[in-house]
Each structure stands twice: as C-alpha cells, then as structure tokens.
C-alpha positions in Angstrom: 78.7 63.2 117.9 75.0 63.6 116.6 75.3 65.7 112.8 71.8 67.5 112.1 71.4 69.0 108.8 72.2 72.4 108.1 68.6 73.7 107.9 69.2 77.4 106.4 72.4 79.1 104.9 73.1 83.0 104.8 76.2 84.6 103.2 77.0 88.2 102.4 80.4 89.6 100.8 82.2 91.7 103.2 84.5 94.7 102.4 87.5 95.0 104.3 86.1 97.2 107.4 83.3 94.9 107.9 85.8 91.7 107.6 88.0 93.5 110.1 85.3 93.8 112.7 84.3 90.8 112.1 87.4 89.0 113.1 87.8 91.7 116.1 84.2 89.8 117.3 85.2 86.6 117.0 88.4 87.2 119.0 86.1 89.1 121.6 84.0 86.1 121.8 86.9 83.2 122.2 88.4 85.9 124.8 85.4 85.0 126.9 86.5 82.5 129.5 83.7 81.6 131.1 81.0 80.9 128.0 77.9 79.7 128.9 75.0 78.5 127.1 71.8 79.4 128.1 68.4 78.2 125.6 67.0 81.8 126.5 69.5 84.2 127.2 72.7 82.9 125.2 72.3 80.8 122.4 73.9 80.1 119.1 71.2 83.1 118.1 72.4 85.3 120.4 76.1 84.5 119.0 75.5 84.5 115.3 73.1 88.0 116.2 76.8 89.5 118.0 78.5 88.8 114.6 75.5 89.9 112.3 76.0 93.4 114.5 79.3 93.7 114.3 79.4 94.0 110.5 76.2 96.3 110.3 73.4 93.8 109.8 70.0 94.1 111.3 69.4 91.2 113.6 66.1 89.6 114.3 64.7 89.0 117.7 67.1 86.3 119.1 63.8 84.3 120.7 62.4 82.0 118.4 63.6 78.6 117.5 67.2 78.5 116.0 66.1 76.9 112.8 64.0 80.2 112.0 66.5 82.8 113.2 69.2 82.7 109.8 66.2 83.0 108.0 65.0 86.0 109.5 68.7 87.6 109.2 68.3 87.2 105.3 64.7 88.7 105.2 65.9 91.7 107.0 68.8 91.9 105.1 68.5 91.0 101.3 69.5 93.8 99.4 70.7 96.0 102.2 74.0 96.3 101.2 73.9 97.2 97.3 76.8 96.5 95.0 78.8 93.6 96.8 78.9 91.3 94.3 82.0 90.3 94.3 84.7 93.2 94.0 88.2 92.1 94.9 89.3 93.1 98.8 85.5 91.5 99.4 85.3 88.5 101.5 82.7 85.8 102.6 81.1 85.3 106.1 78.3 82.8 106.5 75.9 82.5 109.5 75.1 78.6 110.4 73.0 77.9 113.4 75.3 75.9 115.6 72.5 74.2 117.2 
C-alpha cells in the first residue's frame, strides 16, 4: 500500500448535537452500497465536504486539488464557532484528505 504524507490537518471540538449528526453521516455514508469514486464528481472532497455539512461548517468548492481543500475548510471556518475550547460533553472530529 503506497503511504503519502498527511499534507494538512483540521480539527474542531464538537458539542453533543453536532457529534450526533456527525455519526448519523458516517452511518449514511457506509449505508451506501454501491460507492463510487469519481476525480470530479465524488471524491474524498466531496466526502469530507458531506461531513463538514453535517455538523454546520461551511464547505469550500469541492473542485480543486485535494491537498488544498482542508485548508480551505479551516479558512472558512476559524473562529466560527466561538467558545469550544474544550468543555466537557465536547468531542474531536478531524478532516484528513484520504487521497
């Protein structure tokens, strides 16, 4: 299996609602039996965009190259959700392009 380097990192604390709806996209996404990936129309963008959504983010135009997309998620993002630094019932999420 070829290992690239992990080019860009973004994580955000999550309260409980967003965690929840987080995990209700995930299971929406493994419910999909017949996954394709396409370099235009479904990519790991287009997947880490779904769960961005899901827990209120603002999501980047999914066509540019993967490498620049997480990067983009934090520009729009940074500071958008004020006060999450940490308060119990908060959890982690992390967007990694899988590409």
């Amino acid at each position: 299996m070829l290992k690239l380097p992990v080019t860009s990192r973004y994580r955000r604390n999550l309260n409980a609602e967003q965690y929840r709806k987080l995990l209700a996209a995930l299971s929406a996404a493994k419910a999909n039996k017949s996954p394709y990936w396409n370099a235009v129309t479904n990519n790991c963008n287009h997947f880490i965009g779904e769960l961005a959504q899901a827990v209120g983010l603002k999501v980047p135009g999914q066509f540019q190259v993967s490498y620049a997309f997480v990067p983009a998620l934090k520009e729009l993002n940074e500071g958008a959700v004020a006060g999450t630094g940490g308060a119990s019932g908060e959890h982690r999420a992390a967007a990694t392009p899988r590409s």
